[in-house]
C-alpha positions as CSV (number, residue, x, y, z in Angstrom):
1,X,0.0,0.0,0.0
2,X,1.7,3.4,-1.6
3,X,1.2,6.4,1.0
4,X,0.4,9.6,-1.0
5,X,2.6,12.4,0.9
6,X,0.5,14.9,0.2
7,X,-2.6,13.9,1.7
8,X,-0.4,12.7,4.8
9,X,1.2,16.5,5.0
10,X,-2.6,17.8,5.0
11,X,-4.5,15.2,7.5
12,X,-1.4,16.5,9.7
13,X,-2.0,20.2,9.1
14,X,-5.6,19.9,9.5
15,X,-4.9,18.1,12.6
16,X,-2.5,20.5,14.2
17,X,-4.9,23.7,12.8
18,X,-8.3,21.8,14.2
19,X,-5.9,21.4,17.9
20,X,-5.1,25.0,17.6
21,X,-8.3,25.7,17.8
22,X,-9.0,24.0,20.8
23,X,-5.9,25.6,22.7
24,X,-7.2,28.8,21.9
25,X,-7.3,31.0,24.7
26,X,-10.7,31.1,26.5
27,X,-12.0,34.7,27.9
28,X,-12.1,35.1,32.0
29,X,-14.9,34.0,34.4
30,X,-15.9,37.8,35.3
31,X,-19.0,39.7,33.1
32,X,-18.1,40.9,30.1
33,X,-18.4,44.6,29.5
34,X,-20.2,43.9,26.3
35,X,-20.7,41.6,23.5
36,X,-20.4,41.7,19.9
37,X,-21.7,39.7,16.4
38,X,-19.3,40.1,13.1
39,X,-20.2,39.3,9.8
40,X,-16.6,39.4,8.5
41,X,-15.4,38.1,5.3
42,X,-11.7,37.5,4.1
43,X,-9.4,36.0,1.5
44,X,-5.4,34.8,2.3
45,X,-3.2,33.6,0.2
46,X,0.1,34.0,3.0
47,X,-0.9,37.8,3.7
48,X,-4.9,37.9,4.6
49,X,-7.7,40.8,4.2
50,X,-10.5,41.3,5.4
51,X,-13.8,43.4,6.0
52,X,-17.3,43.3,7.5
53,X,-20.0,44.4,9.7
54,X,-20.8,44.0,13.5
55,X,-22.8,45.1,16.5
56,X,-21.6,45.7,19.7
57,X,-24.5,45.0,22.6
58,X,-23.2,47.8,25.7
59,X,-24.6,49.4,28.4
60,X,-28.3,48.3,27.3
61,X,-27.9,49.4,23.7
62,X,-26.8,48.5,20.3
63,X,-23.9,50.0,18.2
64,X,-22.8,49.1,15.0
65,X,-19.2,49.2,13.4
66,X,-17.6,48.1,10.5
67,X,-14.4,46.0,10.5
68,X,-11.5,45.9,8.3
69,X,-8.2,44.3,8.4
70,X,-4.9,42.7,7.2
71,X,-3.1,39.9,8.2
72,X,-0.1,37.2,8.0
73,X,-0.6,33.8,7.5
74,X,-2.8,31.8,6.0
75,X,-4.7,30.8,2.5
76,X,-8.3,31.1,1.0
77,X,-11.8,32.8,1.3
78,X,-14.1,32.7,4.0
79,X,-17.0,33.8,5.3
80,X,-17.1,34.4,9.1
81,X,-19.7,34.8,11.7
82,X,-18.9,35.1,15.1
83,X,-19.9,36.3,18.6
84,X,-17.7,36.9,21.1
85,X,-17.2,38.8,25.0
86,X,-15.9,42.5,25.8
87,X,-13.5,43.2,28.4
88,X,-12.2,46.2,29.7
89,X,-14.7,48.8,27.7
90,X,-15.1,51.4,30.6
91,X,-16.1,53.8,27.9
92,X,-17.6,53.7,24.4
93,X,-15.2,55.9,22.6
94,X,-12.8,53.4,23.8
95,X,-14.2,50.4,21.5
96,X,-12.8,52.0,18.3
97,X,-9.4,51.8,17.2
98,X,-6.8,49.1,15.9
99,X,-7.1,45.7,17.6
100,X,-4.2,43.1,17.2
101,X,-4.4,39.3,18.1
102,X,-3.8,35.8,16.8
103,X,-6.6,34.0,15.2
104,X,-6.6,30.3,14.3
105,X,-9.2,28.3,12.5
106,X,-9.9,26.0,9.6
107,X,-12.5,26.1,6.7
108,X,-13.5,22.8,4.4
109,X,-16.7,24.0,3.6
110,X,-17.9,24.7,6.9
111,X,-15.7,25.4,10.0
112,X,-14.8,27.3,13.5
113,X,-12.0,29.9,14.1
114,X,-11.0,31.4,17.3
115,X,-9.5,34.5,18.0
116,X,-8.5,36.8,20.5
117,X,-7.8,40.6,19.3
118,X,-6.8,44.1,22.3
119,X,-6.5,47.2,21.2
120,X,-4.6,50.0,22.4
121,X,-7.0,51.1,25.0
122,X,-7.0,47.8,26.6
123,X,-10.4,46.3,25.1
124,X,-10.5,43.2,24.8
125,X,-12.0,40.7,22.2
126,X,-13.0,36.9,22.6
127,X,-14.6,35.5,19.4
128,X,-15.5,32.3,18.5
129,X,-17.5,31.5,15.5
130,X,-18.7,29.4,12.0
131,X,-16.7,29.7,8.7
132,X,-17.8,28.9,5.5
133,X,-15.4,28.5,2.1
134,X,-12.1,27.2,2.0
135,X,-9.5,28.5,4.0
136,X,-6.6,28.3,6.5
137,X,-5.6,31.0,9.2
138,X,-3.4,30.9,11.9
139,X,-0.8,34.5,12.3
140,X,-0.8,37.8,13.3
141,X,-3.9,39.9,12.5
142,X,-4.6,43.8,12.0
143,X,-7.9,44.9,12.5
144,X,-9.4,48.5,12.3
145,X,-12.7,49.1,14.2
146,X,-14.8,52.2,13.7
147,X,-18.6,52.7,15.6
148,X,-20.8,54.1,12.4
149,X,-23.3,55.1,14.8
């Protein structure tokens, strides 16, 4: 029985991407300050891009923002939806701004990515959520967050 290398090399990189996943750093124990849903979508092929929708849910009320980014690593398209927890948002004019993290996750049609992202006023961002496409990420991301409202 021959063993085809390159589906051996990608079972193993699926495996060690789907693991990532699962390693992903999980937010605290404590309330969230707020909570947000993206509608994101992005293609990689080694640098990534990126852009989308979301609404942050603070203080009893709901904001919306639009997201845009850049990023290393990776390859493919995706669609993403995720939810995710707030830290650290005493203020709203502090959700805006330029939020860096490392995300990991794995598309084949349908999959999950993880990611946690701060920005420079010390907001924090836990998101998990569903992908849809084909795509790899796992690196360095970039993301620029504006309230349009």
């Amino acid at each position: 029985m021959k063993i085809n290398p390159i589906n051996s090399a990608f079972a193993s990189i699926t495996f060690l991407f789907i693991s990532g996943c699962a390693s992903m750093t999980t937010a605290p124990s404590t309330p969230p300050s707020a909570t947000v849903s993206i509608r994101e979508w992005s293609a990689a092929y080694y640098a990534s891009a990126a852009a989308g929708k979301g609404t942050l849910n603070y203080n009893g009320r709901r904001h919306h923002f639009t997201i845009s980014g850049v990023g290393a690593g990776g390859a493919g398209g995706q669609k993403v939806s995720a939810t995710g927890k707030v830290y650290n948002l005493n203020k709203l004019s502090d959700f805006s701004g330029t939020y860096r993290g490392v995300s990991r996750g794995l598309t084949l049609i349908e999959g999950k990515m993880h990611a946690k992202l701060t920005n420079g006023n010390g907001v924090v961002m836990y998101l998990a959520g569903e992908t849809e496409g084909l795509a790899s990420s796992m690196g360095a991301q970039a993301f620029e967050v504006n309230l349009t409202d």
